[in-house]
C-alpha positions, 0 to 999 in steps of 0.5 A, spaced: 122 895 172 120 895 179 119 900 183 123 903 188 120 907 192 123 907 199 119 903 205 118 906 211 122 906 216 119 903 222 118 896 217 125 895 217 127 889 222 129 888 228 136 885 226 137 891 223 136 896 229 141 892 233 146 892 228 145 900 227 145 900 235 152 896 235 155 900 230 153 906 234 160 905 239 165 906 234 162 909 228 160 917 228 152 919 227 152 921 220 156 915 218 150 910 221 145 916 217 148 914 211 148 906 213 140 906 214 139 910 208 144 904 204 139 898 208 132 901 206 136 902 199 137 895 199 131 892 202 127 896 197 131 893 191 129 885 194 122 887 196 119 880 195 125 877 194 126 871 199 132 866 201 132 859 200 130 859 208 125 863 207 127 869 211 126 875 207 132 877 203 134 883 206 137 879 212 143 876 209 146 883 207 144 886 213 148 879 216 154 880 212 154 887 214 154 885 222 160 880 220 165 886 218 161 890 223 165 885 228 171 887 226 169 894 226 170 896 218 170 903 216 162 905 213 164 905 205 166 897 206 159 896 212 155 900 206 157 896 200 155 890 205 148 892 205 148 893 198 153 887 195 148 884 191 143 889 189 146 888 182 146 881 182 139 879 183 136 886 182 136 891 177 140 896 180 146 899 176 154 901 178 151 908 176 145 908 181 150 906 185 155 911 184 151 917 185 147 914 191 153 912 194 159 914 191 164 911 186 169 908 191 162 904 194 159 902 187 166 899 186 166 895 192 159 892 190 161 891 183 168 887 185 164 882 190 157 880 184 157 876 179 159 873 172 151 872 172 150 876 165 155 871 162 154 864 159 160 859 161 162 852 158 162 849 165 160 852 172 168 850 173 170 856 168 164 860 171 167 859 178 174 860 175 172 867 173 169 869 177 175 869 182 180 872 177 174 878 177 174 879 184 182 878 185 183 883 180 178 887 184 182 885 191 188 888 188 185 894 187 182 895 194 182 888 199 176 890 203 173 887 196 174 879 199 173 882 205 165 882 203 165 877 199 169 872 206 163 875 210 157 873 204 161 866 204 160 865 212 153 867 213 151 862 206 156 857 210 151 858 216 145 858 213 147 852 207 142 847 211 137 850 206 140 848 200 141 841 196 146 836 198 149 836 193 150 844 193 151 844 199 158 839 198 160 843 192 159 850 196 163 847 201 168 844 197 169 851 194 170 854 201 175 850 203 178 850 197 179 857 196 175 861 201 178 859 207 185 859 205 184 866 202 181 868 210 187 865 213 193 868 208 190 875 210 189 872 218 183 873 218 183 867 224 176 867 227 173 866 219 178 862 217 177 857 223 168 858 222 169 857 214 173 850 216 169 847 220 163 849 217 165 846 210 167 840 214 161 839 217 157 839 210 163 836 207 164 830 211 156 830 215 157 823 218 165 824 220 163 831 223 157 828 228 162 823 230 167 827 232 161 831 235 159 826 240 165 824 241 167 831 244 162 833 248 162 825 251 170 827 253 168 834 255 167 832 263 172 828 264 177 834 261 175 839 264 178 837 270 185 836 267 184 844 263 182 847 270 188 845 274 193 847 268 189 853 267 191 855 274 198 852 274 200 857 269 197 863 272 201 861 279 207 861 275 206 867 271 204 871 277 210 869 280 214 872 275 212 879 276 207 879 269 200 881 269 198 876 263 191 874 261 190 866 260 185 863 257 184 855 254 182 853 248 178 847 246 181 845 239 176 845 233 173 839 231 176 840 224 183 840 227 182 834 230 180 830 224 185 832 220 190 831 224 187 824 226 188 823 219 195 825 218 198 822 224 194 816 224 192 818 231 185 816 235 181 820 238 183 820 245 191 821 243 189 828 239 183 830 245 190 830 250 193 836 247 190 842 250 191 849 248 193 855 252 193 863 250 198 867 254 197 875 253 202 880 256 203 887 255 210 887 251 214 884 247 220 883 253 215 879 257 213 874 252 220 870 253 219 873 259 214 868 260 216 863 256 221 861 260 217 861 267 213 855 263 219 852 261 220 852 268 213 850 270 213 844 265 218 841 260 219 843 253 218 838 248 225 839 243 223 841 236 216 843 238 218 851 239 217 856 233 218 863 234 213 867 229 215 874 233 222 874 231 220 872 224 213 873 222 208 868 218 206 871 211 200 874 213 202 877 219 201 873 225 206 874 231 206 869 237 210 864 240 209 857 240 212 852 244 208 844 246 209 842 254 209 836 257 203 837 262 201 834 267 200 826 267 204 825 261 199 830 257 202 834 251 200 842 251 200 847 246 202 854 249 201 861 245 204 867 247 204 873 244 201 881 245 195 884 246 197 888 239 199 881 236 193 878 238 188 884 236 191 883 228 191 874 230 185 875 230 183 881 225 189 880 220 189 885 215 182 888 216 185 890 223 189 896 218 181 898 215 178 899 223 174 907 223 180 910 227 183 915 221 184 916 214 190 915 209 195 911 215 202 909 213 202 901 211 205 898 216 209 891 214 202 886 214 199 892 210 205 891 205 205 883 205 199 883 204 199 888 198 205 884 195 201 877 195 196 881 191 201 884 187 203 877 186 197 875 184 196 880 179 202 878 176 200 870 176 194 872 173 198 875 167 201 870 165 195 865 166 192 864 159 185 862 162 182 863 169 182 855 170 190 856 170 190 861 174 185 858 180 190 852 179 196 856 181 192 860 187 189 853 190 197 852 190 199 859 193 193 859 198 197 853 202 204 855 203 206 852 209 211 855 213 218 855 210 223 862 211 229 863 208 234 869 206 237 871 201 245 872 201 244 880 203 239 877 209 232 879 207 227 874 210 222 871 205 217 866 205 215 860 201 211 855 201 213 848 204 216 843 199 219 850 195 225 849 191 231 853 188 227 855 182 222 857 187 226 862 191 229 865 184 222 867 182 220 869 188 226 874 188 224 876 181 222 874 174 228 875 171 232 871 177 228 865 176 228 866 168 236 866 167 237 861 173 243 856 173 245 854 179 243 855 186 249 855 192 245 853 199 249 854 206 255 856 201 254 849 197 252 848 190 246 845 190 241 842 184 235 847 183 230 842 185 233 843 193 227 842 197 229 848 202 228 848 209 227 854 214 233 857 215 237 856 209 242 862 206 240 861 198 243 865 192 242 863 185 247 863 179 245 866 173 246 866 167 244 871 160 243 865 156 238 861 160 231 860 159 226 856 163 227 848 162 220 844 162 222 839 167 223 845 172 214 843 172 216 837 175 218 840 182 216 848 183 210 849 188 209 857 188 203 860 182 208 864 180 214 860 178 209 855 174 204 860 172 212 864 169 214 857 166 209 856 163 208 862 159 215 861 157 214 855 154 208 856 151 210 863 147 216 859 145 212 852 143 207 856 139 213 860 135 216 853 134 209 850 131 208 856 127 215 854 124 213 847 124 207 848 121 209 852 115 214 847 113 208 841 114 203 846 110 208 847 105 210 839 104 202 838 103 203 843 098 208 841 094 205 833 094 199 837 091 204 840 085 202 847 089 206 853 090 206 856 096 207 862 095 201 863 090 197 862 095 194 870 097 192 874 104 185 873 102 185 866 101 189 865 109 184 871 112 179 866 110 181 860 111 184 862 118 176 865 119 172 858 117 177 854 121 176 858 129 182 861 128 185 868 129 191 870 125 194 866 120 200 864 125 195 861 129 193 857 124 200 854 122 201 853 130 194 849 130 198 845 125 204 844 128 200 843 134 197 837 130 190 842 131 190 842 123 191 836 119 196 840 113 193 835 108 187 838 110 188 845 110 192 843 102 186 841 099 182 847 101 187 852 099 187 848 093 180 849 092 177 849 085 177 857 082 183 859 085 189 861 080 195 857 082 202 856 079 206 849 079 211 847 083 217 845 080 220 839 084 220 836 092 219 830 094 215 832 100 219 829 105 221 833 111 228 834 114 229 833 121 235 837 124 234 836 131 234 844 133 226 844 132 224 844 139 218 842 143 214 842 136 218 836 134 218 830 139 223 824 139 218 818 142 220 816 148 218 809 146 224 807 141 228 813 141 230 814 134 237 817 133 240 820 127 241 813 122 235 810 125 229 810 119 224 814 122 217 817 120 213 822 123 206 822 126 201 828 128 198 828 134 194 833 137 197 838 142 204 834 141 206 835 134 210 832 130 212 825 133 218 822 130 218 814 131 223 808 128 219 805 122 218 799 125 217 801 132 212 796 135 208 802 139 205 805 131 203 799 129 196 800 131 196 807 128 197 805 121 191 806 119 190 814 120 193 814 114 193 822 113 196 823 121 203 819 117 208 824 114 215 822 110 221 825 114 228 824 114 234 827 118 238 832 116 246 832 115 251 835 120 246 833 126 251 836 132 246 835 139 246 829 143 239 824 143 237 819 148 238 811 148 236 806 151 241 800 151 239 793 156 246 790 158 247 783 162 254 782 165 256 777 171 254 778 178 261 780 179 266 786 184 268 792 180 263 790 174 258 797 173 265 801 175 267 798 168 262 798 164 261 806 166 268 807 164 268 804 158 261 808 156 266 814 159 271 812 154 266 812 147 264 818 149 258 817 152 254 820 157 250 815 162 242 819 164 240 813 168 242 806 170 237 801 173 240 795 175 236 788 177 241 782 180 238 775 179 242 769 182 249 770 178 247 775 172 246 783 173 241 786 168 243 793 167 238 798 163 242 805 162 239 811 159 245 814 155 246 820 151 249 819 143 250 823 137 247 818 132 247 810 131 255 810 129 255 812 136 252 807 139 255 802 135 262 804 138 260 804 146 257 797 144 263 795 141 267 798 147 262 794 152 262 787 149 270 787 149 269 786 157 269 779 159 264 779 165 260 783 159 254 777 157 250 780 153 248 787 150 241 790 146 238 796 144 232 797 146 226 799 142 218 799 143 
């Protein structure tokens, strides 16, 4: 182990008397004490270690360190900064550090390293669990992203040093995930600095045109900028209020995506300026929009007040676009010297050295919700490559506010649903969702709500989560709920399946089942990868396992078995087996039908017609078919397709759609494709079996503008 005897302190470099000079304005003499102390700790742990760069490790930490200096963090998360990755790249241990510096240091340290120690499939199961590891850390304390945010823009500052092909994937990551995670917690400045950054390496060619394009457009804005900058402070002033306004330059990475989205040019984005108006109090931020309003002409639909509804992450201000002069759209901000304080600090203006043990205020709660729910998301994910998809969705909410029917405002991502509210509200709600009424009217549960909206669910104690509500929900949460759901209940009906496959094979092998002994399962459930014996059953019904394989190997020589009496082998279908037994969508079989069952990894058992023209090509998995047969008194209904061909004549489709009524039938979906004097009508129809579907035909052909009927197969 290397020695760690401290160095002397005149060797410490230059950036770190300056850092320790800037934290002597807000910290107390003993805290920066104990920060030199930390520095020389760390400088004497990557003694002889050098970037990619070439500068002396010991410079990125202290360069972490001055980041969340500049938000003026307290000493146990600047100290942890200087040592974030003492024990990643050296042999410093959590304990070393704990007595050193404190457990609550030591667990920062610990929260921000890496999975180094541990060997992963792919850097894309690394990389996601390194995030489930450091979010759960996060959960416990914030000011751990806090680090692991100021490490990433420092790499992102210094990236040029590294490969190509690493510096898109670092960069791809830190839009991904680490940018995103900057602005949910407001952190406004980082976030802006780690986009631009990543849009620079991610897109080098795009980033030096827009480049050069901006600063040749620099001159002839300026003009424009001033006489407007000027305008507002006159207008401003006149109304009695003491503001301070500013003008922004967009960033380039703003520009660029909104030229994407917009299918703007580059001239029509770089007309819309910016403009940050600071006043003292709430009062005189409407105060001074409407001295604006009388300065320029507000643009309609483009004012949101985030003062009387804030964003998620805190943010407050009033945002409002103007017609400038000569034609120029602007954008104007609004807000508080406080609002701006947290606009630009976002959570971690709550961590500023001022006093211990602070009441939470509201952002500190909506944070400490958010964490909260990524805990919870975290739990239901069934691996860390799950749950960095349901965080990739929730780092992108977009702005939609709604309010429950007792007026509590919540916020969801844009494109969020019925289903999606429910769960934001609580499991249960979700889980037990029916109906939603939205305004007072029923509405489907896939509603896209919109801001403003008054949603209240209907339950009911009998529901369960349905697949399809997969196709439409947009919160982590509400997927990663669903999910678990159906997984849980698709691992209990495969298991069920299984045994009853496991058996046939049995039985077709004169074995009886129940002679087959705990020993023989553990065994075999070992040799096969797998935890329990359920798990086994469930892989089978998963069509993981072949059954005819796992017969012959619990019916392996040596082992006492007694004969089955009787079984054909077939299995029954009743139509209750649930996700473990699926119908083709192909052929659709239907009580009647002649069918046969393939199994297919990760889906199960498959039921198709016997004839059906899409298995023909695997008839030759001779070990994948097995004999099925319906059951008797199949009550559910099954989907079929039937192709109708009537003349092209008023009124048709209301007949045809009664007279299915009137068979007792239920109409899924209907597509209709008019050629000259003939309709071809394809409906998707709910029956209970083939006797049923020859009673709606039977109806349709009574119909005289009715052609021609077919069911259709394959």
């Amino acid at each position: 182990m290397r020695a760690r005897g401290l160095p002397d302190p005149s060797a410490t470099l230059p950036e770190a008397d300056f850092l320790f000079g800037e934290l002597s304005g807000y910290l107390k003499p003993e805290d920066i004490s104990e920060l030199q102390n930390a520095y020389l700790f760390s400088q004497s742990a990557h003694s002889g270690q050098f970037r990619k760069s070439g500068e002396p490790y010991i410079s990125h930490p202290l360069a972490v360190a001055g980041i969340l200096g500049k938000l003026r963090l307290d000493p146990q998360t600047l100290t942890a900064a200087l040592l974030h990755d003492v024990m990643e790249d050296t042999h410093v241990s959590k304990a070393e550090i704990s007595d050193r510096f404190g457990k609550a240091v030591a667990e920062l340290v610990d929260g921000v390293s890496k999975l180094d120690k541990i060997e992963f499939q792919t850097h894309a199961d690394a990389q996601a669990e390194n995030f489930r590891k450091m979010l759960l850390a996060m959960a416990r304390d914030v000011r751990v992203i806090l680090i692991k945010l100021a490490d990433r823009l420092h790499n992102m500052r210094t990236l040029e040093a590294m490969r190509p092909e690493k510096r898109r994937r670092i960069a791809r990551e830190t839009m991904e995930i680490y940018a995103p995670i900057a602005n949910r917690l407001g952190l406004n400045n980082i976030y802006q600095e780690l986009q631009e950054l990543s849009f620079r390496y991610l897109f080098p060619t795009r980033y030096r045109v827009l480049t050069n394009a901006t600063r040749a457009a620099r001159g002839n804005r300026r003009e424009v900028v001033t006489k407007i900058l000027d305008s507002i402070k006159q207008r401003l002033q006149a109304a009695g209020l003491d503001a301070e306004v500013t003008g922004r330059e967009k960033q380039l990475y703003s520009i660029y995506k909104k030229m994407a989205e917009k299918h703007l040019t580059f001239s029509e984005v770089l007309d819309i300026y910016g403009f940050r108006v600071i006043v003292k109090d709430v009062p005189s931020c409407y105060i001074a929009l409407g001295a604006l309003h009388s300065l320029y002409n507000p643009i309609p639909g483009k004012f949101k007040d985030y003062i009387a509804i804030p964003k998620a992450n805190g943010y407050q201000s009033l945002h409002n676009t103007l017609w400038g002069p000569y034609g120029t759209p602007i954008e104007v901000q609004i807000r508080t010297a406080d609002m701006h304080r947290i606009a630009e600090a976002g959570v971690a203006s709550h961590w500023l050295y001022k006093s211990t043990d602070a009441d939470l205020n509201d952002l500190h709660m909506k944070t400490h919700q958010w964490l909260q729910s990524l805990l919870e998301t975290l739990s239901d994910s069934t691996d860390s490559l799950e749950f960095l998809e349901h965080l990739k969705v929730d780092l992108f909410p977009g702005e939609v506010y709604v309010f429950t029917p007792q007026g509590k405002i919540l916020a969801l991502p844009k494109d969020a649903t019925a289903v999606d509210f429910a769960y934001a509200v609580h499991t249960d709600i979700g889980d037990c969702c029916v109906a939603a009424k939205i305004n007072g009217e029923n509405a489907p549960l896939r509603t896209h709500l919109r801001s403003g909206d008054r949603v209240e669910i209907v339950t009911a104690s009998h529901a369960k989560p349905n697949p399809a509500w997969l196709n439409y929900v947009v919160t982590g949460k509400a997927r990663s709920h669903i999910r678990r759901f159906l997984k849980t209940m698709q691992y209990e009906e495969s298991a069920k399946l299984g045994e009853r496959l496991l058996n046939q094979a049995l039985m077709s092998l004169k074995i009886d089942p129940q002679t087959i002994s705990e020993a023989q399962w553990e065994k075999l459930a070992r040799e096969s990868g797998a935890k329990s014996r359920k798990d086994l059953l469930a892989d089978m019904g998963l069509g993981m396992h072949l059954p005819a394989v796992i017969a012959r190997r619990l019916a392996s020589p040596g082992e006492s078995s007694s004969r089955a009496n009787g079984g054909n082998g077939v299995i029954t279908i009743l139509g209750t087996e649930g996700m473990a037994v699926q119908f083709a969508k192909c052929c659709r079989p239907i009580p009647g039908d002649p069918i046969v069952g393939f199994i297919k990894k990760d889906q199960g058992l498959v039921i198709h017609i016997h004839d059906c023209p899409v298995i023909s090509k695997n008839r030759g998995h001779s070990d994948n078919w097995l004999d099925v047969a319906w059951g008797k008194g199949i009550a559910r209904h099954f989907e079929v397709s039937i192709k109708t061909v009537v003349a092209n004549q008023r009124g048709v489709l209301a007949r045809v759609a009664a007279a299915i009524a009137e068979a007792g039938s239920n109409i899924d979906n209907v597509v209709m494709e008019a050629d000259g004097a003939y309709t071809t009508m394809n409906f998707m129809l709910q029956v209970r079996n083939r006797y049923h579907l020859a009673q709606v035909m039977r109806s349709l052909r009574r119909i005289p503008e009715v052609a021609k009927i077919t069911r259709m197969k394959g």
